[in-house]
N, C-alpha and C positions, 0 to 999 in steps of 0.2 A: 651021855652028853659030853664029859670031859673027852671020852675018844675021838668026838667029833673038831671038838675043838684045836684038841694036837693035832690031829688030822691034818685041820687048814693051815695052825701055824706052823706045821712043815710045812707045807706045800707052799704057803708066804714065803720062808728064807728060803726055800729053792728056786720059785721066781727070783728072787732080787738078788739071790745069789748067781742067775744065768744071766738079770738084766748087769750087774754089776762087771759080771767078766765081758761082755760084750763090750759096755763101755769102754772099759779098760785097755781091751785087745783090738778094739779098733783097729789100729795099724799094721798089726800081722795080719788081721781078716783081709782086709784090703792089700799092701803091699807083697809082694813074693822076690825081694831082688837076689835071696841065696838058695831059691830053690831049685836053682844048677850050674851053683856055683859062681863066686865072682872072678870066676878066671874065663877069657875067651876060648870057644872049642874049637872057631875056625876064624878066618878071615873068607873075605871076598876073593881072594886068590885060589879059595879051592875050588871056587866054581869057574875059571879062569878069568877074574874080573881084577883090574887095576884100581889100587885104590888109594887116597890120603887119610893117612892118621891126624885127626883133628884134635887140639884142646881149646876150650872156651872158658872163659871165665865170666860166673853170672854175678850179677848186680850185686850181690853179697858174698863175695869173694871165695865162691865155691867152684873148683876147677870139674868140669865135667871132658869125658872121652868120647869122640864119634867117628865115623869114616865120611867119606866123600867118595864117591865113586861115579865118575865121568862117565857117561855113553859116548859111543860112536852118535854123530852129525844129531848132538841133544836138540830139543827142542826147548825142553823146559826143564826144571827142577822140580821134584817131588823131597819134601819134608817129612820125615818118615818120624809117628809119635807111636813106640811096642806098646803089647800090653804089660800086665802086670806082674808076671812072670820070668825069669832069666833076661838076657842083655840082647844086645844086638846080635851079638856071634850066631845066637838064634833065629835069626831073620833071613837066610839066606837064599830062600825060596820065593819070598815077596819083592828083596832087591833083587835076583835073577829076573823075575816077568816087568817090575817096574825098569828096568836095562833092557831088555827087550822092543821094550816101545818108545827107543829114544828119548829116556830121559834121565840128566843126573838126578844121583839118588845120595838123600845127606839124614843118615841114622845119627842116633847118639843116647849116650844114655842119662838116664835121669840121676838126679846125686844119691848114691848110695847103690845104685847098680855099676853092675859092671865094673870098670874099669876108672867110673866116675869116683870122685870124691864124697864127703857132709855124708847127712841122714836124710831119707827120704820122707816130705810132707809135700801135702796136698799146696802151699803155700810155695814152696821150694820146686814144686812141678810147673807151676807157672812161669817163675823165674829163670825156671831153665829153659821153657819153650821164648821167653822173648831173649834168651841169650842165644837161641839156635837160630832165630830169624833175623836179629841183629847179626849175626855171623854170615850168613846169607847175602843179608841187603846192603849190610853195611862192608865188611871184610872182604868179601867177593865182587860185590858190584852186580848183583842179578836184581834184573826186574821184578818187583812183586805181582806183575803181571804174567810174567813164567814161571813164578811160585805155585804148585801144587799141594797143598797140604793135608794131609794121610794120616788119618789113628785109629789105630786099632784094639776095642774092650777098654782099659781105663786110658787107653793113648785118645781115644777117640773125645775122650771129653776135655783133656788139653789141649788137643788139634782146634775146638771149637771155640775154646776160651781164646787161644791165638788169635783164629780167623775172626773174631770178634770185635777183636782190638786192632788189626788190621785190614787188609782187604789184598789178599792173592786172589789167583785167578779161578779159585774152585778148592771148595772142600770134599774128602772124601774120609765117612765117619762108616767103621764096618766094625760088626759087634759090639755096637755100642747102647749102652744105659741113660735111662731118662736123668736120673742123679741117683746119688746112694743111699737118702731115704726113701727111696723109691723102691732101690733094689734089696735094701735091706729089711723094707716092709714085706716083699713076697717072700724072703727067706725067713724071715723070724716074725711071723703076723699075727704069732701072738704076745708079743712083746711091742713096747710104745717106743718103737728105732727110731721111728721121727723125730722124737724128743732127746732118744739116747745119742744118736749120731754128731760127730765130732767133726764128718767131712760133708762136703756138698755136693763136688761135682756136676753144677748143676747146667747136664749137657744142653735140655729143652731152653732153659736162660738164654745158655749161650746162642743159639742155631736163631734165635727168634730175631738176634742183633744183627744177624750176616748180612752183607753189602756184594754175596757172589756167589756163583751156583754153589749146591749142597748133594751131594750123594749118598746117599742112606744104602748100605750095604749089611742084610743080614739074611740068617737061616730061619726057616719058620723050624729047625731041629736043634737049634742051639743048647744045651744040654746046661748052660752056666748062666747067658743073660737070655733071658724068653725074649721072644720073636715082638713079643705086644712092647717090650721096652723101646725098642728101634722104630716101632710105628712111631710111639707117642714123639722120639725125636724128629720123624719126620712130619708130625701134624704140626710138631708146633714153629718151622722153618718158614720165612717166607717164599714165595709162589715159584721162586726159580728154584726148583727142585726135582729129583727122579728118587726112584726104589727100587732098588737088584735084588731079588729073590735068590738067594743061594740054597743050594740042600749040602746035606753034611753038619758033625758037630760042629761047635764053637772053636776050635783050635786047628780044625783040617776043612773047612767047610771053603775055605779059597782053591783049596786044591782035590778037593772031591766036585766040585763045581766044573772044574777045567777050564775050557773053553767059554762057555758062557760068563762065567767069572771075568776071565780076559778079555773077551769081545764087549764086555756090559762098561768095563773101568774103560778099555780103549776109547768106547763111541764116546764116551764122559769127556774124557780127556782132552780129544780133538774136537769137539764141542765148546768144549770152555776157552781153549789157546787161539781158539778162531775169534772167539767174542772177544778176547783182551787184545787180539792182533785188530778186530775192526774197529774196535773204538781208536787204538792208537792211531790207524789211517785218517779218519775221519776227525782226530785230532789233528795231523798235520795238514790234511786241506781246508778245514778252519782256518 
């Protein structure tokens, strides 16, 4: 009977002991800004694209780094929110096809990636997405009407909190999660994350506020966020919305996709820039 009972009280500190690191580690679990390095591996000039070095300063005096990179005869602006892994320098495949389809494209990184300044919190990602659309709407002078806005895995649930509190011309949210007790329940379900969890994310929140199309972009092979997380964000979206089925993992599934990938974002696209162009008409003949 005493065997038994040591028995459980291991097994007790070794639960609390894996709820307690969890807790704790929160922010490396989620966060990756040095897992390939805070130094850039390339610019946009390697894929031969022109581009502006940007600095921003957010709300709380935290200097963050991003590019600007112009299209030939733009249409619109895409806002571009990575995931949670390495910087911009990493992206260079998604700004090549979003430049392709006539449209400037405005990366940056979040504080404590990259080339950014501060430490990175879920608090402080916020503040940097309204310091990137302040840069935008205010510093540039672009219509939030040719605003695109684009995230991708945890970019994807900052692009939403964005579009939430404003109103561009169309969201597009690709591999992305309901929130992180959500996704931390399927990865740890035997442990109470719901209660442990220190962040929210809470993309479904966000998507339900939207005032403008919505694009739901995943793999039903996503190998990091499951395919049912990206549903539940598109159930819980109001009624103007689509779904692109991608195949391919989580991190290559844009580009094992190909063409349907690019054909699925295009039709979106010029969908959404036609609606913010007919409302403005039908504004001025008012």
């Amino acid at each position: 009977m005493n065997a038994i009972w040591k028995f459980l009280f291991i097994g007790a500190c070794l639960y609390a002991g894996l709820a307690a690191l969890i807790y704790f580690r929160q922010s490396s679990l989620l966060f990756y800004p040095n897992v390939a390095g805070r130094n850039l591996a390339a610019t946009p000039q390697r894929i031969g694209l022109v581009f502006e070095d940007v600095d921003l300063l957010t709300s709380d005096r935290v200097r963050l780094h991003g590019w600007f990179i112009p299209a030939d005869n733009a249409r619109g602006t895409l806002l571009f929110f990575h995931g949670n892994a390495g910087n911009i320098s990493h992206r260079l495949d998604s700004i090549a096809i979003f430049n392709r389809m006539n449209l400037d494209v405005f990366i940056f990184d979040y504080r404590g990636y990259g080339q950014s300044q501060g430490k990175v919190s879920e608090t402080g990602t916020y503040r940097d997405a309204e310091a990137a659309w302040s840069y935008l709407i205010g510093t540039r002078g672009i219509d939030p009407d040719k605003v695109i806005v684009f995230g991708r895995s945890l970019g994807s649930s900052i692009a939403a909190w964005l579009a939430s509190r404003h109103t561009p011309a169309a969201l597009i949210l690709e591999s992305s999660f309901s929130s992180v007790p959500s996704m931390a329940q399927r990865l740890y379900p035997f442990l109470p994350v719901r209660w442990l969890s220190k962040f929210s994310y809470d993309t479904r929140q966000y998507v339900g506020a939207l005032a403008c199309p919505l694009l739901v972009v995943h793999s039903r092979n996503d190998e990091i966020i499951p395919y049912a997380e990206g549903r539940l964000v598109f159930d819980a979206a109001p009624a103007d919305k689509q779904f692109l089925d991608l195949r391919g993992g989580h991190n290559d599934g844009f580009l094992v996709s190909g063409e349907a990938y690019i054909d699925g974002l295009r039709s979106f696209i010029d969908s959404s820039l036609q609606q913010t162009g007919n409302r403005e008409a039908d504004s001025i003949r008012g």
